[in-house]
N, C-alpha and C positions, 0 to 999 in steps of 0.2 A: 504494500500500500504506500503510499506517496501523497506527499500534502496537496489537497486541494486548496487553492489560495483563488480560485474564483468565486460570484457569490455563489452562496447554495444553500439560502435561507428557502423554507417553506412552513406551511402551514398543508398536513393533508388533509385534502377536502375541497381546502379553499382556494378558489380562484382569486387572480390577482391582475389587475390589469396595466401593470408598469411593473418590469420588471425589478424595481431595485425598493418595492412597497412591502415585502418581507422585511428584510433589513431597516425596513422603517420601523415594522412591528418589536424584531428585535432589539432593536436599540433605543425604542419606548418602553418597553418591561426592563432593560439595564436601567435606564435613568429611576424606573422607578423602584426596583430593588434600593437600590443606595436613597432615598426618598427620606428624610428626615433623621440620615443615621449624620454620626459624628464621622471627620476625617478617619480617626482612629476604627470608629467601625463599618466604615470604606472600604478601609484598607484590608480590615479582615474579611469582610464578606468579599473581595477581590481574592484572596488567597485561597478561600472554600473553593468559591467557583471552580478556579482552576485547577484545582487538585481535583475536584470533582470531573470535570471536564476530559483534564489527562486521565485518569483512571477510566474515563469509560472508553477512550479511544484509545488505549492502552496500549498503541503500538511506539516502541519507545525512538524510532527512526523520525518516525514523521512528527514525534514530540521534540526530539531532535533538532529538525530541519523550524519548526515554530518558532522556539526558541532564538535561532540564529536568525529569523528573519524578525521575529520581534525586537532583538535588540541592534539590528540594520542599523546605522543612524542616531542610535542615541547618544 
């Protein structure tokens, strides 16, 4: 398996009529996760997620390959 880095948000079921209106949905339920929390509890519920996240995609290549493209640049 190999990182997918295109979108590839969906919703099954649901139809969508602009292609990038998933990732809208996504990235409304992020904002609202952190939704009245402190920095500090940001930060943690940023660190669940992703451990959550890696562990379910559990291939350690393509967490890997995340990794090195997440910190691209900083």
């Amino acid at each position: 398996m190999s990182l997918n880095t295109d979108p590839n948000f969906f919703t099954p079921g649901k139809r969508y009529f602009r292609a990038f209106s998933p990732g809208d949905d996504f990235y409304e339920a992020l904002i609202d996760m952190h939704r009245d929390l402190t920095d500090e509890q940001s930060a943690m519920v940023n660190a669940r997620l992703i451990l959550l996240l890696a562990n379910h995609i559990g291939d350690i290549a393509v967490l890997r390959a995340a990794m090195k493209i997440a910190r691209e640049g900083v």
